[in-house]
N, C-alpha and C positions, 0 to 999 in steps of 0.2 A: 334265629337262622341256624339251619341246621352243619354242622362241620363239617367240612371236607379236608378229612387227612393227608390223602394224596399216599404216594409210595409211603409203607415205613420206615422210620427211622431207627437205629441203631440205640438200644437202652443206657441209660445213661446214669451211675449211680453218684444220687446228692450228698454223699458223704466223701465224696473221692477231692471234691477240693472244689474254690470259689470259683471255675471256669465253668465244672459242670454242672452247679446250681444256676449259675446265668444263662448258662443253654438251655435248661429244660423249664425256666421263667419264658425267656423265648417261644419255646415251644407250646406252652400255657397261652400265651397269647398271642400265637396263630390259629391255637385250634377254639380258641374261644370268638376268632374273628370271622371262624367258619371257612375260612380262604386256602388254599391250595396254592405252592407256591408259583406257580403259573399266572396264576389270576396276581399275587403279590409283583412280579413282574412286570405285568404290563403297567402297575400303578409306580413302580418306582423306579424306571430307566437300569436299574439291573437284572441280571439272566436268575432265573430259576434258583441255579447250582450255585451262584453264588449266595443269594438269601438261605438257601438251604445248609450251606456251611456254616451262614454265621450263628447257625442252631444245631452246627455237629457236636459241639466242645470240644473240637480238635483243636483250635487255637480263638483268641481272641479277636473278634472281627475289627475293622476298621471303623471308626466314629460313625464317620457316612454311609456306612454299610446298615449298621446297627440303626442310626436314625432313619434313613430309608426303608428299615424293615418295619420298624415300629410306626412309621406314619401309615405305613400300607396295611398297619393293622386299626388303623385310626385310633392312635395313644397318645397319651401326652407325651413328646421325647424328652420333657424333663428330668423328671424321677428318672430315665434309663440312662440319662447321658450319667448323672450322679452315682446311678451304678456300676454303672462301665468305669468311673473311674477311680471307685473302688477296689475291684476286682482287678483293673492293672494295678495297682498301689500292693494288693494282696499277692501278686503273681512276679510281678517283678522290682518291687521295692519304691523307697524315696525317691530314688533317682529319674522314674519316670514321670512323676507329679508334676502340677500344674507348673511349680517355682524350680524347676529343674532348668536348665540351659540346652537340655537335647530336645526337649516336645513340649509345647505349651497343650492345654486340654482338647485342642483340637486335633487329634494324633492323625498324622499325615498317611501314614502307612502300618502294615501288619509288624507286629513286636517282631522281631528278630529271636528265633528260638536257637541259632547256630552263629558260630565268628565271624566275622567280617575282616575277609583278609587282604588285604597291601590297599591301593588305590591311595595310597598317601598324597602323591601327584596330581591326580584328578579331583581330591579334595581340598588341595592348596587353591589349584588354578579355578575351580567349580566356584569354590567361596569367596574369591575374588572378583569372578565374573558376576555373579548375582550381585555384589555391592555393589559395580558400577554398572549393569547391563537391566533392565529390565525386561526380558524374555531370554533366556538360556535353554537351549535344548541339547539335551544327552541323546545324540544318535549312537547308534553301533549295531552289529549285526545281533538277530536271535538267540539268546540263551549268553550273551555274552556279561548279564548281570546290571544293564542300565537301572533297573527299579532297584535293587539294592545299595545300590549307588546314590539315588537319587534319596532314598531313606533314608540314607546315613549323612548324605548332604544335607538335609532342611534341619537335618536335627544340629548340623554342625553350624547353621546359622541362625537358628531359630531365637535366638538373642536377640537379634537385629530386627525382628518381628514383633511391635508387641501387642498387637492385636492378634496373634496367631497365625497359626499355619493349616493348611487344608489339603487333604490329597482328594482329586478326581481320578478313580479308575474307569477307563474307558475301553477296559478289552471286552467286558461283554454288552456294550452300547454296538447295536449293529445298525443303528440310522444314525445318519448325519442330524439328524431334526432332533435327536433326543441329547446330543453334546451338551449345549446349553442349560437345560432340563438338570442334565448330570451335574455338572458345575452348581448351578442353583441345591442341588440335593443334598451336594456332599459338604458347601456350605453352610447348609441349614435352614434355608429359605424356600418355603411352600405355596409354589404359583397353581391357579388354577387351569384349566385347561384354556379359558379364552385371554389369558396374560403371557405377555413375552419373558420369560426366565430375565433375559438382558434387563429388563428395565429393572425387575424384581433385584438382583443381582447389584446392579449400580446403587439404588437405593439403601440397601443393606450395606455394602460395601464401602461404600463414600466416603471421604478422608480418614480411611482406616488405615495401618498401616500391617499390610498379609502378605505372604509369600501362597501361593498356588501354584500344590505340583496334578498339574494334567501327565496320567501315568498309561503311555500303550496308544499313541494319537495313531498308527502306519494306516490302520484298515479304516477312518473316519478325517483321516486328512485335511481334507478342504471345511469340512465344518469345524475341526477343532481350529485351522486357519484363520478363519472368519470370526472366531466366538473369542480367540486370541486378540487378533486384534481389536476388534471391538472393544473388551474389555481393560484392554492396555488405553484405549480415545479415551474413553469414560471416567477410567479411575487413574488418575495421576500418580496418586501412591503404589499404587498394585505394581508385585513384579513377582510373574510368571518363571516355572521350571516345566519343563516338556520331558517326557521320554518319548522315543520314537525308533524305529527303525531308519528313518526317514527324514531330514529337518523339513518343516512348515514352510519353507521360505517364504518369508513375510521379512521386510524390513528390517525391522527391530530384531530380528532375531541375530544370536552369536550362538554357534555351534558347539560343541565339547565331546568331540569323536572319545567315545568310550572304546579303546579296545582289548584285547584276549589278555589276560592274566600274564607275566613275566614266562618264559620259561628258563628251564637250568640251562645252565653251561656244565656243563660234567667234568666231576674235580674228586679228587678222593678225599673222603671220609677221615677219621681220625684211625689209626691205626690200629689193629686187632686181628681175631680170628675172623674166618668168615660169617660166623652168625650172629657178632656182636653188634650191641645198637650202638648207631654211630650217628653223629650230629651231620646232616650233611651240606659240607660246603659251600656247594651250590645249590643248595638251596634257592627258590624263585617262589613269590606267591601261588603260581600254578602247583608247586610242589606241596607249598603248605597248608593251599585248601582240601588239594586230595588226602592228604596225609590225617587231616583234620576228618576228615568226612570218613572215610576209609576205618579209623578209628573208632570213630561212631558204629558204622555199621559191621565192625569185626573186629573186638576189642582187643583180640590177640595179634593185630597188626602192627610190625616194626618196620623203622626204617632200616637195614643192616650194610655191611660193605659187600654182601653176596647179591643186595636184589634193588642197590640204588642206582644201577645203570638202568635196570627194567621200568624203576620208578621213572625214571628222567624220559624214557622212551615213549611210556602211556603218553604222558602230560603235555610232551610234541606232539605224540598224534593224534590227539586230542587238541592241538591248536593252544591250548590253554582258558578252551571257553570252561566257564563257571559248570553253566549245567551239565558238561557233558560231563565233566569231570563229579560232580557230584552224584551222576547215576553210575558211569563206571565203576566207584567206588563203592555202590553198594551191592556191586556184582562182586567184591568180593567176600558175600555170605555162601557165594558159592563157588568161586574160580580163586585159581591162586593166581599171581601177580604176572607169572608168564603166562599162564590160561588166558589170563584177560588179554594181555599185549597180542596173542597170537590170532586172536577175535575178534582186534580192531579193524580188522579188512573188511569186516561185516559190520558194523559201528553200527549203522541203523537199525539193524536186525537184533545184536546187541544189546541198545542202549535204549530197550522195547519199553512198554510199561512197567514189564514186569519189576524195574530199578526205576521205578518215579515216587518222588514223592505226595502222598495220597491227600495232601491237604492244597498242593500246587494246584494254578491253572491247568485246563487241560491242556492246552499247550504245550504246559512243559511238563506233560507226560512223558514224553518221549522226543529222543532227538529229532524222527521222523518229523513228528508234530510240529514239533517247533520248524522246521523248514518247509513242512508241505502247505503250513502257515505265509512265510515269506514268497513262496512258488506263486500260492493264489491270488498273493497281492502285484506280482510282476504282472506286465502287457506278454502278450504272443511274441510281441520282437524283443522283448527281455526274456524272455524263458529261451528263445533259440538263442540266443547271445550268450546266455548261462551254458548251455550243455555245449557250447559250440566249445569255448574258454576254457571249459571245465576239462577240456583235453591238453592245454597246456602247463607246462610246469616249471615252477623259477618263476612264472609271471610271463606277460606280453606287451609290447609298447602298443601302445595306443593306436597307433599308426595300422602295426600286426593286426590288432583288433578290428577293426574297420575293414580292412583285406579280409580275412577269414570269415566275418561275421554277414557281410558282404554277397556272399554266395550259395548260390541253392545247390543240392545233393546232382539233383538231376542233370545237368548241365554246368558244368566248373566255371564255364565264361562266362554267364549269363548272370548279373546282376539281380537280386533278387527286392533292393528296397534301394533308394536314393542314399547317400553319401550323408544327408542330412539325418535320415531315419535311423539307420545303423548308428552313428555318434549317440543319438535322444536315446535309445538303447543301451549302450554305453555308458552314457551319462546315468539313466534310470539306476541302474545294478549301481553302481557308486553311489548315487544318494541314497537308497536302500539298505546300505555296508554290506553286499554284496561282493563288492571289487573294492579295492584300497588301490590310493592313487599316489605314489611315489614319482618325483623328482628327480629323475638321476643324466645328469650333461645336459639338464634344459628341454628335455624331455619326458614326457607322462608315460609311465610304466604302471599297468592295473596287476593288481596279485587278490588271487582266492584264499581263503583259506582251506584248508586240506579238506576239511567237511564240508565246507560248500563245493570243493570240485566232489567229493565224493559225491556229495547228494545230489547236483548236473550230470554226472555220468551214470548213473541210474536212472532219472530222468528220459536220459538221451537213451539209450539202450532201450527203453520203455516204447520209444517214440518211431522207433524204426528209421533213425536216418542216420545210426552209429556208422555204419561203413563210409555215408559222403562224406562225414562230420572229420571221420579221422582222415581219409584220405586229401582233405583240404590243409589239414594240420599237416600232414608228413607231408606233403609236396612243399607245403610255404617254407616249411624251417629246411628241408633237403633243398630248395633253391636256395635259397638266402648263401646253405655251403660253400655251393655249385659257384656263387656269384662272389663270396670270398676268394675263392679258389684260381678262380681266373684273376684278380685285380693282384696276384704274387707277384713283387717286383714292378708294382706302377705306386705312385704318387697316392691312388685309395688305398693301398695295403694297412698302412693304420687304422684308417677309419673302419676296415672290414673285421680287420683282428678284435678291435673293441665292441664291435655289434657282436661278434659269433661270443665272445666271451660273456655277452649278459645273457647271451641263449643256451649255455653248458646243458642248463636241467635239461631241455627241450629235446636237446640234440642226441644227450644220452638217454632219452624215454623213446625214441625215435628209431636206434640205431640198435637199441638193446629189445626193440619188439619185434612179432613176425611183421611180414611184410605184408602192405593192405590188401584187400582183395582189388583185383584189377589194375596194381599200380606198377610200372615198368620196371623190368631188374636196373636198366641201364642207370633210372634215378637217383640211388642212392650209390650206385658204383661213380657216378659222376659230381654228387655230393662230395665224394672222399678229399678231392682234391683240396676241400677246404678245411680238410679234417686235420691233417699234418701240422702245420703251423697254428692253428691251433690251438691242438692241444699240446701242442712245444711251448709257444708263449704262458698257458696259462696251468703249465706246471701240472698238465693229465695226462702224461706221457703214458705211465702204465696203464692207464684208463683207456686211452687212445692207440694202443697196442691193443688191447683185447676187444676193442669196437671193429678193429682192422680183419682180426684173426676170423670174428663171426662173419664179417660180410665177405668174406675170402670161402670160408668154410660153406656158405649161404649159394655161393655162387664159385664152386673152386675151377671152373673152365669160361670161357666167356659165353654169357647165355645166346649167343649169336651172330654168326661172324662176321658182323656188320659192330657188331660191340667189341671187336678183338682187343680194338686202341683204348677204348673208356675202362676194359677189365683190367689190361697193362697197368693205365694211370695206376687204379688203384691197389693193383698189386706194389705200388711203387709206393706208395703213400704205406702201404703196410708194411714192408722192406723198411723204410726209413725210419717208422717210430720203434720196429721192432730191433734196428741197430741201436737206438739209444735208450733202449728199454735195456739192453744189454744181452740180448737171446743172442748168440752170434748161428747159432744153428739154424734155426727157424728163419733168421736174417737168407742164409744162405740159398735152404731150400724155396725161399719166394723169391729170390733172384732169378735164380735157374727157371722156377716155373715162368715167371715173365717173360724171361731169355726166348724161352722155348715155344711159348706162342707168338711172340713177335717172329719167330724162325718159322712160322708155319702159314704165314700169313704170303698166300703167292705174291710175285714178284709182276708187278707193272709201271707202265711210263711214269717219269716225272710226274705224279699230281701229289696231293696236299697230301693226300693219305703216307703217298711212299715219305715224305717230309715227316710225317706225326711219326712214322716208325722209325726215322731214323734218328729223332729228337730224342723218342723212349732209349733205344741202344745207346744213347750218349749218357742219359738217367740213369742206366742200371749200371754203367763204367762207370759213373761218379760213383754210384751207391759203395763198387766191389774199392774203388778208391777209398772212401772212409773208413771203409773198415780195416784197410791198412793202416791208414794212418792213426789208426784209434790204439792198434796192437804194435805201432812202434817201428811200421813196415816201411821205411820211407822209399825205399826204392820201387816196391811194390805198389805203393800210392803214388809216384810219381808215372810210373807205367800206364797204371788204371786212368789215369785223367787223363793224359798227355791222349792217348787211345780216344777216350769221350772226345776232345776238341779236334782231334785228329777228322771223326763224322764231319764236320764243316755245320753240323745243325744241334740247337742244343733249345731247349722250353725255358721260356722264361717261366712257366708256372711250375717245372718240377726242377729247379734248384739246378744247373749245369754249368751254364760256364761262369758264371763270378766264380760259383763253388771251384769248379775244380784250378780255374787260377788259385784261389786263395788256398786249396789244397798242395798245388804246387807249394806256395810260399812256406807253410807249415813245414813242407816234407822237408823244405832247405833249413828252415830253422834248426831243425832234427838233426841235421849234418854239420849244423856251425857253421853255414853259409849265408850268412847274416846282408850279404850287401847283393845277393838274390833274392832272401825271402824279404827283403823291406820293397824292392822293388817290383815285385809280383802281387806283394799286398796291395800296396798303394795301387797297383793298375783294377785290380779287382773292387777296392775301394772309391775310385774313382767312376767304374761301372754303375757300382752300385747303388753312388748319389747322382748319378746320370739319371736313372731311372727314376729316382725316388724312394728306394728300398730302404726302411727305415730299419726293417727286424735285422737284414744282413751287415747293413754298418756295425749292427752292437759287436756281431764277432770279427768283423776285422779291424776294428777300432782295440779291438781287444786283442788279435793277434799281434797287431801292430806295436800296442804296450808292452806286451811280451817280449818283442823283438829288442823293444829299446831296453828294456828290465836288464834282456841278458849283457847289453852292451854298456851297462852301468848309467843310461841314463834317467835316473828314476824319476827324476822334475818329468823332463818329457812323458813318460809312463805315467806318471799320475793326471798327465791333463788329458791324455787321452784316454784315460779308463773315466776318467767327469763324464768326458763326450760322449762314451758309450753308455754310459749309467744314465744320462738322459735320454738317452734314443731310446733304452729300455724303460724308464718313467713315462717314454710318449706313450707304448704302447702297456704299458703294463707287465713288460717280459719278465715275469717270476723269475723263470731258467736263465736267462741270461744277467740276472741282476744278480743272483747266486755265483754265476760261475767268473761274472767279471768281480764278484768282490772275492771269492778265492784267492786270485791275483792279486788283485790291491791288497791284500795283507802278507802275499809274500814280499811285496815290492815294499809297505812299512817297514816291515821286519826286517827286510835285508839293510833299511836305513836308520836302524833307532826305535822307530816305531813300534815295539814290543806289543805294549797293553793295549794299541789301537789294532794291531792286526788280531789279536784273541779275541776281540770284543768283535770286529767284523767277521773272523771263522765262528765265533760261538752266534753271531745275527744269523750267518746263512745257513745252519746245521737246521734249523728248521723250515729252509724250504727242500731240500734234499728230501729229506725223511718220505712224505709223504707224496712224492712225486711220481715217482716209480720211475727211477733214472739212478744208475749208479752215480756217484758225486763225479762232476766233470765228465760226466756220459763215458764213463769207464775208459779216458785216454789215459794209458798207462803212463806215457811221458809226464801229461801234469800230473797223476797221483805223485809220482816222486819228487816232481818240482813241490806238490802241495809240503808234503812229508818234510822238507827240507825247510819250508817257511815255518811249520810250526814247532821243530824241532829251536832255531832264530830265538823263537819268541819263550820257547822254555826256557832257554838256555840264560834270557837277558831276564828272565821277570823269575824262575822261578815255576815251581811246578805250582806250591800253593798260589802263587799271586796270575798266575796263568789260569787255573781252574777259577780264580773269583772271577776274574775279567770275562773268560770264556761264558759263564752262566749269566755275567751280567746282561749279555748282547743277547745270549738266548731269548732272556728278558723282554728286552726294549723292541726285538725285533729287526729284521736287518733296512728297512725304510731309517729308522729313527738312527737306526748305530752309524749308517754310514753318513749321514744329515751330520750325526755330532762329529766322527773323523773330518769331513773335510774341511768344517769349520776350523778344527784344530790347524789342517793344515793351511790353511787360506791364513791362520792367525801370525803360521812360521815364514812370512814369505813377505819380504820389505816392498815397499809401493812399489821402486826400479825391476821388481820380478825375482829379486837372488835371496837367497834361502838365509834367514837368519840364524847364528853361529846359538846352536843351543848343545850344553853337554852330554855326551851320549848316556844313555841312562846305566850299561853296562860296558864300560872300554872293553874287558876283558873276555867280550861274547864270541870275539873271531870274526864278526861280519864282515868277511873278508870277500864275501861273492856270493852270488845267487846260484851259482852254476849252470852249467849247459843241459836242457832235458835228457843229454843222455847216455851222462855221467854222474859221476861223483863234483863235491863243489870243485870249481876251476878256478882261477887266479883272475879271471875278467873282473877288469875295474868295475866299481858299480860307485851310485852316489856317496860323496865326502860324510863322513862321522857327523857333521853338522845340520845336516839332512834326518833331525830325531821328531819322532812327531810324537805326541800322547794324545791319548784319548782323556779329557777331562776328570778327575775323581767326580 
């Protein structure tokens, strides 16, 4: 028979080492079989390209690969299996032989020619499951390293086997009818075309004791399903390993979500110049594979303290998948480490072939690859589901999902798939590892990862329906605002505050874009309203100032003067984060601008409109009220509000009348009019649980403890600052758990409590920082009140023993520091309610008074010397 070579192949010298004597044996007896590796194909359930590699001598082929090429050349696969395991013994030592504990002679998978980094966890739990589960399947999404995983698993059991172990690759089986077939092949067992592989298979098989990894089931699912279970009814002993994009779901099956490699937390290095190599900290396996691989392909790569933040950045935006990070890395034979970071906005384009590695599946040529791979295995209503999603960020509830996915481009009402369809949707991209399904308050939240939203937004853009897709996205999270915004001061205000909090990403991708085509100005000015509290509660003040300033600057007149009252709103919501951002100028000038269109707006009968203006007029009196009272103005804050309540109309959504009562109250404390501001509080207070206002109780639950602090009673003051610090626990108030533990360590300190007030000022100095709110939103009064407590706490502890305490709480965090303070004090405090007699830790500190905001210390009684708290050693 005469030979058909087929393409050439690449020369191969027999003296270069026992791999590529074995390959061009190989090759010997193909071309003496006459056969073309096409025609070897249809006879051995594998593709072409892979027969054809295991005759490149780029690496050592799989058992079943090798026996599968050699029966298609009709050989004996004896003498070649005897080969093959020679030439591993010659290639990679003792260790891989028959009597090793990692491979028995039936090598499951391709040698490993690189490290195998972390997955210590998934190997604990992996080999665990296989001893009690028989079928385990490694899902996760593409390139995230399931088959590596899975190699490194069989071998970490392969003890417990001792009939051996077998891998089926099924990425280039493209019929369900040849699954079976493959299994039979990579086994070792040779059915004829009118025999069932199953039966073949069982007989062969039968009270043996094997492990079987089926490697790559996504695109042949339902046969590998079938041929699974089957084979699980048959053979009692057998027990099955899967990879998949996808679990089988069958029964018997237990899942082991494989996912993305650790990433770093960013922590500095060992100390040096900037170009020294330095061990790094935080260090994560994402770090150490790239670092590995990186090295590989540009030997002159370090890690140093000038380019370990860059390192930390790829390896995030990169997700921490295996593969990506492995072609990234070998971009840099040509980019240097910020070249690369700055070209991950094009990741796909990037992360082309041209950084694949050339003995890989095609697949995982390229990141493309790999997902245009998962793309073809999604339904129609999972690819619009992907690119719809792929526009949100931080993630979407489940709920979200269904609403947005829900709807067609052309018509925004109009229902596009039943309620049931859109979920099967949902559901599909989750069992896929598409979407990752997080539990957070009893609810399903899905999240992408970065390259899967990248590779749906390209998709979509592809698709032409980018403009409906986003404009459904900014409508749903700018209402959700809208609908926070309105429930200020009712009974949902909690419930709203914690919804818009898991939406931050959303809201800042939303507000910091242009604005979509077609979509009303009014929407995202009437959004605002929910923006304020907000980003108060969740500590994005200065974030939430500069969202204000763009949609202000976006729209700096009202786009119509039908929108005069929704542009006010939000000028008002800008005004108020930009007062506790600390601008007072900018404060001022968006006051006046408000002023001034509300002044322009003609003058008609009693209706609701002339109410909405004159609710705003009372808004922006509060507003010029706080800012008095922030700079120490009390008469001037007492003007400003008395004026606001004076209007007779005040919004319950834009903060007026509790505020400017409780502003009064302040302004009297200010004065040392103590038996005015307790009773102004308390009426504001009472307001406030009228309504249900949980956010505004924290601060006059807190003004209130103030009041009592200056009047020496500190027991009271501490039970009232509990009560506030829960109402900020309901809701999560960062800011206001910060600013009432301020206080509670002056009100320690002014009793004994030294090391407990340092440990709670050193917990809260780390929500401050990063807020973008001067500490105590820049009231001059409590800076010197502040100033005063911690001077208390030097004075008794000690600068050194101040600074350890201070950095302890830094530590722990202010949740944990103040958990341990009031334990402490819960411990000084006898069952009848009175303060057990503890010795003060410094008699000679002078705690003689807390002082009046607005003076020097005064002589006001404050709690008995026996009133000493500690913060535990």
């Amino acid at each position: 028979m005469a030979g058909k070579p087929g393409r050439r192949e690449q020369p191969l010298d027999p003296q270069a080492g026992p791999l590529e004597r074995f390959a061009l044996g190989l090759r010997d007896l193909r071309e003496r079989a006459g056969l073309t590796y096409m025609e070897m194909a249809d006879m051995a359930h594998f593709s072409a390209s892979t027969l054809s590699q295991a005759a490149a001598g780029r690496r050592l082929p799989t058992l079943q690969v090798l026996l599968a090429y050699v029966r298609a050349c009709g050989a004996d696969p004896d003498p070649w299996e005897k080969r093959w395991e020679q030439v591993r013994h010659d290639m990679f030592g003792p260790e891989k032989e028959r009597t090793s504990v990692s491979f028995d002679s039936r090598d499951v998978g391709l040698e490993e020619a690189t490290s195998f980094v972390g997955r210590e966890g998934e190997l604990e739990v992996g080999s665990e499951m296989i001893e009690r589960c028989r079928l385990v399947t490694l899902a996760g999404v593409g390139g995230v390293g399931k088959t590596r995983l899975a190699g490194r698993l069989v071998r970490h059991v392969a003890g417990r086997f001792k009939d051996g172990s077998y891998r089926v690759e099924l990425a280039d089986v493209n019929r369900g009818d040849a699954v079976a077939a493959a299994v039979a092949a990579a086994v070792g067992v040779q059915t004829a075309a009118e025999q069932d592989p199953l039966d073949e298979l069982t007989r062969a098989l039968q009270g043996r004791s094997v492990l079987l990894l089926l490697d790559n089931c996504e695109h042949v699912l339902d046969a590998s399903a079938q041929t699974v279970r089957a084979l699980l009814t048959l053979l009692p002993e057998l027990r099955i390993l899967t990879t998949s994009r996808q679990p089988l779901d069958i029964g018997e099956e237990y899942v082991l979500q494989v996912k993305p490699l650790a990433l770093p937390v960013l922590g500095g290095g060992h100390r040096g110049e900037a170009g020294d190599e330095v061990e790094f900290r935080a260090a994560s396996p994402a770090v150490t594979l790239f670092v590995d691989r990186a090295r590989a392909a540009s030997p002159g790569f370090r890690v140093t303290r000038a380019n370990q933040t860059v390192l930390a950045q790829v390896c995030r935006t990169l997700d921490g998948l295996p593969l990506a990070l492995e072609i990234a890395a070998r971009r840099l034979r040509t980019l240097t480490l910020d070249e690369l970071l700055e070209r991950l906005d094009h990741r796909f384009a990037l992360l082309g072939p041209g950084g694949r590695d050339r003995t890989a599946h095609p697949r995982h040529h390229a990141l493309r690859a790999l997902f245009d791979w998962s793309y073809e295995l999604c339904t129609d209503a999972e690819r619009a589901a992907w690119q719809q999603l792929s526009l949100c960020s931080g993630g979407v509830l489940l709920t979200d999902a269904e609403q947005l996915c829900g709807r067609t481009a052309a018509d925004e009402a109009q229902d596009i798939a039943t309620p049931e369809e859109v979920f099967e949707s949902l559901a599909g991209l989750v069992d896929k590892s598409l979407l990752t399904r997080v539990e957070t308050g009893g609810r399903s939240r899905l999240y992408m990862l970065e390259t899967v939203r990248a590779y749906g937004q390209e998709r979509l853009a592809e698709s032409g329906q980018a403009q409906g897709a986003l404009r459904r996205h900014r409508a749903w999270y700018l209402g959700l605002a809208a609908q926070a915004g309105a429930a200020y001061g009712s009974s949902e205000q909690a419930d709203w505050l914690r919804r818009l909090r898991s939406e931050h990403a959303n809201l800042r991708q939303i507000v910091t874009s242009p604005q979509a085509a077609g979509e009303p100005a009014e929407t995202v000015l009437r959004a605002s309203l929910g923006l304020w509290l907000h980003c108060l509660t969740s500590g994005h003040v200065g974030e939430g100032a500069q969202w204000m300033r763009r949609i202000i600057e976006r729209h700096p007149l009202p786009p119509h003067p039908e929108t005069t009252l929704t542009w006010c709103r939000a000028v008002w919501v800008a005004s108020f984060l930009l007062i506790l951002h600390g601008d007072r100028t900018s404060t001022l000038e968006m006051i006046g601008r408000g002023e001034q269109a509300l002044a322009a707006v003609p003058d008609v009968d009693v209706t609701a409109s002339e109410v909405a203006g004159a609710e705003l007029t009372a808004a922006f009196l509060q507003l010029r009220s706080l800012m008095a009272l922030m700079a120490e103005d009390a008469e001037g804050c007492a003007r400003y509000a008395l004026s606001a309540l004076g209007t007779g109309h005040w919004s319950v959504m834009l903060l007026t009348k509790p505020q400017c009562i409780a502003q009064l109250g302040f302004s009297a404390v200010i004065q040392g009019d103590h038996a005015r501001s307790t009773t102004l509080l308390q009426e504001a207070l009472d307001m406030s649980e009228a309504q249900g206002d949980t956010w505004h109780r924290c601060y006059l639950l807190w003004a209130l403890a103030i009041e009592h602090g200056e009047t020496g009673r500190a027991k009271e003051a501490l039970g009232l600052l509990r009560r506030a610090l829960q109402h900020a626990w309901e809701i999560d108030e960062q800011m206001g758990e910060a600013t009432l533990s301020e206080t509670l360590a002056w009100v320690l300190a002014s009793c004994g409590g030294a090391r407990s007030a340092a440990l709670v000022l050193g917990a809260a100095d780390r929500v401050w920082h990063p807020s973008g709110v001067p500490r105590l939103f820049g009231f001059a009064a409590m800076a010197a009140h502040r100033e005063r407590g911690l001077d208390h706490a030097r004075q008794a502890l000690g600068e050194t023993e101040y600074v350890r305490a201070y950095r302890e709480g830094q530590q722990l965090g202010l949740r944990a520091a103040l958990e341990m303070v009031f334990e402490d004090v819960d411990q000084l405090t006898d069952q009848d309610g009175t303060s057990a007699p503890i010795e003060d830790e410094n008699p000679d500190s002078g705690h003689a008074g807390a002082g009046r905001w607005h003076g020097t210390a005064s002589h006001s009684p404050v709690a008995p010397r026996h009133w000493n708290v500690r913060a535990r050693e």
